[in-house]
C-alpha positions in Angstrom: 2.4 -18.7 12.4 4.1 -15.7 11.2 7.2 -15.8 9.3 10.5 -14.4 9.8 10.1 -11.9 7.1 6.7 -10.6 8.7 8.3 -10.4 11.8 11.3 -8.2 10.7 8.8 -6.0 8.6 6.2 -5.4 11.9 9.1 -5.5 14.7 11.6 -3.3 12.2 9.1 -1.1 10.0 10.9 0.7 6.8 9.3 3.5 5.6 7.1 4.2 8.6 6.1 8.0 8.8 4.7 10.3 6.2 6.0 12.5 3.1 6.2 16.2 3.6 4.8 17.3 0.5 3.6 14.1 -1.1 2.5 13.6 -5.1 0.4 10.8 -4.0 -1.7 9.6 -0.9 -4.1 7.1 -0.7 -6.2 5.8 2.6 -7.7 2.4 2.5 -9.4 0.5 5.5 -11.3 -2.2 6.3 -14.2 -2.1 8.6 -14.3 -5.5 9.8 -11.4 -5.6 11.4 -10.3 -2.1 11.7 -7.0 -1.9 9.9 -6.3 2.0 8.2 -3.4 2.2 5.8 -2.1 5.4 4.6 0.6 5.6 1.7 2.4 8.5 1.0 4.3 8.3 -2.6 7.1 11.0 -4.2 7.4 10.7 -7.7 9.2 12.4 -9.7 9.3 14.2 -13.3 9.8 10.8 -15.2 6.8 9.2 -13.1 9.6 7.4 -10.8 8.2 6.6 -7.2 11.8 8.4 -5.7 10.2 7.7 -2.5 7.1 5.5 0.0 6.0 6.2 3.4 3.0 4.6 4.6 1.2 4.9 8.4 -1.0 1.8 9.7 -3.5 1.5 12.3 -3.9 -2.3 12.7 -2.5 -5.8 13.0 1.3 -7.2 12.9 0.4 -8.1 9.5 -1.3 -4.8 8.1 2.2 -3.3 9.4 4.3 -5.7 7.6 2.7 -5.8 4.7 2.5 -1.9 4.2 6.0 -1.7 5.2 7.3 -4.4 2.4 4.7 -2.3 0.0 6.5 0.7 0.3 10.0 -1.5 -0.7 8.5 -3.2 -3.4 7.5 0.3 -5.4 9.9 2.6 -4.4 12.3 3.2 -7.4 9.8 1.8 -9.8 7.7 3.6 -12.4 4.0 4.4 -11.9 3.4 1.8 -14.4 5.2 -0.9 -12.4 3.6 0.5 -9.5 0.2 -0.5 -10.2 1.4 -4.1 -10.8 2.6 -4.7 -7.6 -0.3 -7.2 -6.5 -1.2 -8.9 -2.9 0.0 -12.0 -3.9 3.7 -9.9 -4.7 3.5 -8.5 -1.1 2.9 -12.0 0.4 5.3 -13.6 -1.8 8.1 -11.1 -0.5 7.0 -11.5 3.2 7.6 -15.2 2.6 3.7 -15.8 3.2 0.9 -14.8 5.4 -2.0 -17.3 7.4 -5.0 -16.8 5.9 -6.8 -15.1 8.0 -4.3 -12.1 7.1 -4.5 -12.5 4.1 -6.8 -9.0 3.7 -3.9 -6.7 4.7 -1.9 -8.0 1.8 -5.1 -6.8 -0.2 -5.1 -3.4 1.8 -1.6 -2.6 1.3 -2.1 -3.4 -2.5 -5.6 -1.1 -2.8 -3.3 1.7 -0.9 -0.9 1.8 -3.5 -3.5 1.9 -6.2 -5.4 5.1 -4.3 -2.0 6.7 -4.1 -1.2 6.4 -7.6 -4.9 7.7 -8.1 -4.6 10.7 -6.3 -1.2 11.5 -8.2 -2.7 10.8 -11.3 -5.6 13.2 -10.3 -3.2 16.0 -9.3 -1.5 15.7 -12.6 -4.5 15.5 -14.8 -3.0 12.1 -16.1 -4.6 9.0 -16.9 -2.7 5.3 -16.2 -3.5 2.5 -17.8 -5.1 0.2 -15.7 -5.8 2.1 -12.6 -9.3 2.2 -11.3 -10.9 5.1 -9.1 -10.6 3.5 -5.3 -14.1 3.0 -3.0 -14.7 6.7 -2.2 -15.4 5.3 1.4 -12.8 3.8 2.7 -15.9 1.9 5.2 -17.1 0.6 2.0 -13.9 -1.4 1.0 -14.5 -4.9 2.3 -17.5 -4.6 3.8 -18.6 -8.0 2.6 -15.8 -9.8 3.7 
């Protein structure tokens, strides 16, 4: 059901925990199945993500695919960031069932608020990034 890669990522977390004084942190959830992520994101002077924490209440899968989130934008630029898509996270876990295929969304829509609310505290705009659901009970709720 669950390949090896997911496995490793929920059984072996990277990244688990949160930043101490973070640039950047963004809470999504989804209220039909009750995963919460939380992504924490350092970035430095030259917009560099130096560093991604996240904490997840939820599934094997909403674990996993925060976890491989936080690995597939640290060292990249804010820019890059934002194009780190579900269908990047799945790719790098080696795949997901369908039915789990939401937390893939989830852990893409975390990085996105993150890199809002650093772009907020800087008084920046990005290219391409959208303000997130102000209620994080609103995200999905059609699913």
């Amino acid at each position: 059901m669950y390949s090896e890669k997911v496995m490793d990522h929920f059984k072996n977390p990277r990244n688990m925990g949160e930043i101490e004084h973070p640039k950047g942190v963004g809470t999504v959830g989804n209220a039909k199945c009750g995963d919460i992520m939380r992504m924490y994101l350092d970035i430095d002077e030259n917009g560099v993500i130096r560093e991604a924490k996240f904490k997840t209440f939820g599934c094997g899968a909403a674990v996993a695919t925060s976890s491989m989130a936080t690995e597939l934008v640290t060292g990249k630029t804010v820019q890059e960031a934002l194009l780190v898509t579900n269908k990047a996270v799945m790719e790098a876990l080696d795949g997901l069932p369908p039915v789990k295929v939401h937390c893939s969304l989830l852990a893409e829509e975390a990085i996105h608020a993150a890199l809002w609310d650093y772009a907020q505290k800087q008084g920046i705009q990005v290219e391409g990034l959208k303000e997130p659901a102000a209620d994080i009970h609103e995200i999905h709720k059609d699913e």
